[in-house]
N, C-alpha and C positions, 0 to 999 in steps of 0.2 A: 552197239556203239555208244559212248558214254556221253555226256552232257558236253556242250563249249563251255566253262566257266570262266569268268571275267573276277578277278581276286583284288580287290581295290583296298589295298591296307600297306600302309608306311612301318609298322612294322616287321624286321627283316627275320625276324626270329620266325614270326605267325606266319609270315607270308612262304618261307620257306619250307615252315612243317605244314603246312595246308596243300600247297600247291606239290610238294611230293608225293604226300599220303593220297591226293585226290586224282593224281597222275595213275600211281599202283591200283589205284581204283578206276581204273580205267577211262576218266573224265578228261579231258583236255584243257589245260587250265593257262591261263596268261594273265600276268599280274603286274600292276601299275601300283603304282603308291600316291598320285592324288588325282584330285578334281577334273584336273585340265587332261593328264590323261588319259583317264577312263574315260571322258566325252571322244577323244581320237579315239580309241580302244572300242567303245562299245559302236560307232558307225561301221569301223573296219571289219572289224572279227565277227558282229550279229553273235552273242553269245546267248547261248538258253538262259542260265540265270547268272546273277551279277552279285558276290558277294561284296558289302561295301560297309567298311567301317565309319563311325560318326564321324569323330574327329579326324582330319587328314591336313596335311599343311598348308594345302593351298584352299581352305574350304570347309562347309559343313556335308557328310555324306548324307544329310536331311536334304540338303539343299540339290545335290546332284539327284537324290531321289525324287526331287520334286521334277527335277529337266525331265528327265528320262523320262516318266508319266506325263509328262505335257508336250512329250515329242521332239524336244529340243537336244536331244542326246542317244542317236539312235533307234530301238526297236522299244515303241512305249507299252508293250507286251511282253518283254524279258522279263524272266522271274527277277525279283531282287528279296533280297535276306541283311536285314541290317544286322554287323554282328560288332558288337559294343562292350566296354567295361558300363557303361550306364545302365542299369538295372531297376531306376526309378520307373514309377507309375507314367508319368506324363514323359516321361521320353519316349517309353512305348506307345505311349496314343499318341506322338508327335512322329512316330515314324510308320505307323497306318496311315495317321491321316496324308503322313505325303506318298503314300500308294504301295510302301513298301507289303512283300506277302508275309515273310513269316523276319520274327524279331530273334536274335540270338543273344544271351548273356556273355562275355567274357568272366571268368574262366570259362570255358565247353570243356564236353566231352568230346573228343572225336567221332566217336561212333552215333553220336546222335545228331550232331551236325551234317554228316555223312548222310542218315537216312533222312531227315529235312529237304537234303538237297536234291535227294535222289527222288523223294515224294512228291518235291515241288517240280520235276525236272519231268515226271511221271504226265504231271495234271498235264501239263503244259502243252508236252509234247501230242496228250492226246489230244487236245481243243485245240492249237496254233498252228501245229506243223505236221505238215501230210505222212502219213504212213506208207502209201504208196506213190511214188515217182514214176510217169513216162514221158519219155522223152523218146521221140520217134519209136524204133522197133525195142527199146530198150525199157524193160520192164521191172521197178525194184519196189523190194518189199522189205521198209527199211526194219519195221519189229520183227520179221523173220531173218532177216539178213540173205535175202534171196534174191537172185538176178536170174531175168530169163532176157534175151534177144531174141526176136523173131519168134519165142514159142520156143524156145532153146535153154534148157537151163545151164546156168554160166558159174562156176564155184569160183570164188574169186577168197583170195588170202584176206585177213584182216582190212591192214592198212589198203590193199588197193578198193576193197568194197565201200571203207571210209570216204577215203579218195573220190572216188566214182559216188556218191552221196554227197557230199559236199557241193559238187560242180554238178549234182543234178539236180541242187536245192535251186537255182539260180540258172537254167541252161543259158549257153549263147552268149551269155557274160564271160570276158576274159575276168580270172581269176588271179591275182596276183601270186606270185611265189609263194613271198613272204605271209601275204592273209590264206595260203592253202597249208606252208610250214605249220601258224596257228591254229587253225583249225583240224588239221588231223592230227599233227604231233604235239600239241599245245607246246611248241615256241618257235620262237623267230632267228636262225641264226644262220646271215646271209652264206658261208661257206658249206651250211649241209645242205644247200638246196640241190645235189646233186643226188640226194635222196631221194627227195620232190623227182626225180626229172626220172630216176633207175624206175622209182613206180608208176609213173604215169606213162613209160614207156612200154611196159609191159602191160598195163592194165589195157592200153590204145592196141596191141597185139592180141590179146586177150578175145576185145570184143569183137575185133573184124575178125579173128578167126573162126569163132562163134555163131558170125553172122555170114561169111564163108563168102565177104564182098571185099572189094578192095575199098568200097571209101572210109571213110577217115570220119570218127566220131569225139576222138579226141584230140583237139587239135591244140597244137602248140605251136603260141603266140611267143617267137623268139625275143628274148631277154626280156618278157611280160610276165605270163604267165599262160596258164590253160583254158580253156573252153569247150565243153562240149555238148555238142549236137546232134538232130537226131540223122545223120548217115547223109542222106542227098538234100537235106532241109540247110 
């Protein structure tokens, strides 16, 4: 499963070749074009890392890189990568010192910004974010991409394994539509949540039959979202 990226640049041209190329690469990406909101963006969606250019129109991306490490914007653990035409000496020690991890020039290369992100996406996920998820009988192993219930191994398709990871990051929490739309398919577009609904009703089939109970582990919170939990919990 690829990285959540958070794509914070007002340009339509960059923002477009990034967030396609970074899709095909398997990453899930959602993109804002300023200030105000990537601060909505980055509480909603919790993305791994946060690409963010300097300049944006409503702001400095120094400046939102300072929130975001002082916790005022989300998760002040998300990777962020300032990526800039400013190529000066003291821009880059002005975007360390506001906590950013790694600095990118404009022009890039694609492929090098790619493994940046995937390297940063790497550290990250080892040190922040659990590798193994249980939630009652339901047992995932998200760097193998393996599911057992009960001691039962459970082969689950892409998207529904994503799915079922996402809502296991957070159990018990209703999940919105729209924040599960962005996080497994990186975007928001309220008429395909019918997709959302084909997966999560087969994934919720999936695991009771698995677990060869009738209760119910994923539950669907009507015109909310989903939640699951672990079986009679």
């Amino acid at each position: 499963m690829g990285a959540r990226v958070l794509l914070v640049e007002d340009e339509a041209a960059i923002a477009d070749f990034l967030a396609d190329n970074l899709r095909q690469d398997d990453h899930h990406v959602h993109t804002v074009g300023g200030v105000g909101e990537a601060v909505a963006a980055l509480e909603r969606i919790r993305p791994d890392v946060t690409l963010i250019d300097v300049g944006l129109p409503d702001g400095s991306g120094f400046e939102l890189c300072r929130q975001i490490r002082g916790g005022a914007a989300g998760n002040p653990e998300v990777g962020v990568i300032m990526l800039t035409a400013r190529a000066e000496e003291q821009d880059r020690v002005r975007g360390f010192d506001r906590g950013a991890d790694d600095y990118v020039v404009k022009p890039f290369h694609y492929p090098e910004l790619l493994g940046r992100i995937n390297a940063l996406a790497t550290r990250l996920g080892g040190g922040r974010r659990s590798d193994q998820l249980v939630v009652g009988p339901i047992e995932i192993d998200v760097r193998g991409r393996a599911v057992q219930v009960g001691g039962t191994p459970l082969q689950l398709p892409a998207k529904e394994f994503d799915l079922l990871v996402a809502l296991a990051r957070e159990p018990f929490r209703v999940h919105s539509k729209v924040e599960l739309m962005e996080r497994v398919w990186g975007y928001s577009i309220p008429t395909a949540t019918r997709t959302l609904d084909s997966h999560a009703s087969r994934l919720r089939r999936r695991i009771e039959e698995c677990a060869a109970t009738t209760e119910r582990f994923v539950i669907n919170h009507w015109g909310v979202g989903y939640a699951l939990r672990g079986g009679g919990q």
